[in-house]
C-alpha angles and dihedrals in degrees: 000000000000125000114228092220124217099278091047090053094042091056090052087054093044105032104043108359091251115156118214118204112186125151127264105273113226091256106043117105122233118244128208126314091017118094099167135007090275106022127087125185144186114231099264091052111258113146105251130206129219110261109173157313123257112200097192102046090042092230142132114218124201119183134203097262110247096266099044113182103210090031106094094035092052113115087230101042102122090054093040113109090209093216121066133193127224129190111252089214093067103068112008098184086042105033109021126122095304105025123222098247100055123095087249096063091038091055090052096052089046105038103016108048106044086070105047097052091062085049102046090051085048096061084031088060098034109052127152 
């Protein structure tokens, strides 16, 4: 089974606004605000959510869910925005157009893929 790298995944986002969802290979770091695979977090450690997209920034934004459990008790938290951007370019399995951490690319890895990949080694076996 082959592995789409980063700048192919990166053409895909640019040249035709084609999101890529694959899973963290063993070897890959984590970059801020991710602290696992499936786990973003603020800086002060607060569990964030996917928010949005935003196509003309070129960011992914994650925001503290509406009943945020450190929130309140921060020492900032009257100055804390409670939603933070980060730049797609700098993780494209993490970070691309659905990052790995939101319920979206999560569904595909679980629903989705289990049943390409059967499809894909079937046209791969049976070509004409």
């Amino acid at each position: 089974m082959g592995y789409l790298g980063a700048e192919s995944k990166q053409a895909a986002r640019t040249g035709w606004q084609t999101a890529v969802v694959t899973k963290l290979r063993a070897d890959m770091k984590l970059v801020p605000p991710y602290v696992s695979a499936t786990q973003v977090e603020c800086p002060q450690g607060q569990t964030l959510e996917w928010w949005e997209h935003d196509p003309e920034s070129g960011q992914q934004w994650f925001r503290a869910p509406a009943a945020a459990e450190y929130c309140p008790h921060r020492w900032n938290a009257l100055r804390c925005p409670r939603y933070f951007g980060y730049a797609v370019g700098e993780h494209e399995t993490l970070l691309g157009l659905i990052p790995l951490a939101s319920r979206v690319a999560g569904r595909f890895l679980r629903q989705v893929r289990p049943w390409i990949e059967p499809a894909q080694s079937f046209e791969k076996t049976n070509w004409v």
